[in-house]
N, C-alpha and C positions, 0 to 999 in steps of 0.2 A: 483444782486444776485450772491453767490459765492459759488464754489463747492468744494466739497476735490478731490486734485488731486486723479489721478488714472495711472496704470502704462502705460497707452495708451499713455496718455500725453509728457511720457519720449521721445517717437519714437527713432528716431534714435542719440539723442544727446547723450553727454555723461553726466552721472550722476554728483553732484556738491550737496553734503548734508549733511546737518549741524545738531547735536541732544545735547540739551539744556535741556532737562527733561523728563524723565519714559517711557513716549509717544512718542518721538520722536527718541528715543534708540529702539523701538521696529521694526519700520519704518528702521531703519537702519540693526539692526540683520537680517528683510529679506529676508535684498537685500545682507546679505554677507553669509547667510547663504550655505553651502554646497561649501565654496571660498576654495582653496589650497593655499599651500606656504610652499617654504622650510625653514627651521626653520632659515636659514640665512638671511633670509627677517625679521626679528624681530629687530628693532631697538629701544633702550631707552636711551636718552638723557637723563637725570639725570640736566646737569644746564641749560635748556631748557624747562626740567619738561615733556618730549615729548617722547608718547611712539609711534611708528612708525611698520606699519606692512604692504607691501607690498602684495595684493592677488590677486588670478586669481579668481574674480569672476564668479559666471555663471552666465549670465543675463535674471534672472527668469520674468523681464518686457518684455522679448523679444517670452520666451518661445509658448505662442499662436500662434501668428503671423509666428513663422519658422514653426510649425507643419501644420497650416493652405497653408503655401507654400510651404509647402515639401522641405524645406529645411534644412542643417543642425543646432544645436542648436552651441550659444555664448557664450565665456567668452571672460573676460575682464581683462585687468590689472588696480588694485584701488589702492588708497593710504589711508589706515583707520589709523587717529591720533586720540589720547586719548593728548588731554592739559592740564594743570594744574595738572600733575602727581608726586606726593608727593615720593611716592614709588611704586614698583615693586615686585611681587612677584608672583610662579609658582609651580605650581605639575603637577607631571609626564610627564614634558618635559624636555629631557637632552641636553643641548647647545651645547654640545661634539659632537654628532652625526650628524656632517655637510652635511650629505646625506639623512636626515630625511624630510618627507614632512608630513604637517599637514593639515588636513581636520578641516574647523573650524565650527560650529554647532550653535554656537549662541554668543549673546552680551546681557550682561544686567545690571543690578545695584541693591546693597542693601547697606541700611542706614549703615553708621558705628559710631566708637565715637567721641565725638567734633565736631558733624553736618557735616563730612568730608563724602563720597561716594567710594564705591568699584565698579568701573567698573570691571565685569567679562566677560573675552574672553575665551569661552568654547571649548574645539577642542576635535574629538574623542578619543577613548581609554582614557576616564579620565583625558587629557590634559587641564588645566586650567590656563591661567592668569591672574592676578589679580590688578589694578590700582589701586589705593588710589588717589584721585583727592578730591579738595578744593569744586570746580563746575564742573558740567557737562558740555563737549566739547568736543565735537566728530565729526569727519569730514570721509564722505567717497567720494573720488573725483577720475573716471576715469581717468586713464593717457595713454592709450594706445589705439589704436581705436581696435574695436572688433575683435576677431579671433574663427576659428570654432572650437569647445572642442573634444579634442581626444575621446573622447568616444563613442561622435555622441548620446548621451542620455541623459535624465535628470537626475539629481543626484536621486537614491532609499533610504529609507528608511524602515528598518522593521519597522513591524504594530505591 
């Protein structure tokens, strides 16, 4: 008999995950959801095909479990690639602004033309980027072991 993971399962490893179609992009979004970075952390490889985003996730699998110990809450430094990346494209983010940090909100996909895919990486204030990829491939992989998040809070959102 076999279960769908659940975020307990994660414990204390580091994340290591892969999203291949609609379902498995949503599983991703998240775990990255409410992640930082400064906009220097955006990298696109162009003959690689490889868009690269370095985040300080918060690790919302962790969040019970710190509250439960009274402890403080985790973020993480991740590596989220987008493969098979055709082109690249963005609004209302200026690259110029090398002091700028971006709150990123969501991930997701819609059809485009010649059976091709738009990965969209959403970030607040209307920040959007935009992947064009052949197939879905998306990778979100911890690289740094956990550290306590300055805020000592879970990220809010208005209702």
């Amino acid at each position: 008999m076999t279960q769908d993971a659940q975020f307990e399962d994660g414990g204390e490893r580091p994340l290591n995950l892969g999203a291949f179609d609609q379902e498995d992009l949503k599983v991703v979004s998240a775990m990255i959801q409410d992640a930082v970075l400064p906009i220097t952390e955006i990298i696109w490889r162009p003959k690689r095909r490889r868009l690269g985003l370095l985040i300080n996730r918060f690790r919302w699998e962790d969040k019970d479990k710190a509250i439960a110990q009274g402890r403080p809450f985790e973020r993480v430094q991740s590596l989220l690639l987008v493969e098979n990346a055709m082109s690249i494209s963005s609004q209302a983010i200026d690259r110029k602004q090398s002091d700028l940090i971006l709150s990123l909100l969501s991930l997701d996909m819609q059809d485009a033309e010649n059976g091709d895919v738009d990965i969209s990486i959403t970030f607040a204030g209307d920040g959007l980027l935009k992947a064009r990829v052949e197939a879905i491939e998306v990778s979100l992989k911890d690289v740094t072991r956990p550290y306590q998040a300055q805020s000592r809070q879970t990220p809010k959102h208005p209702e």
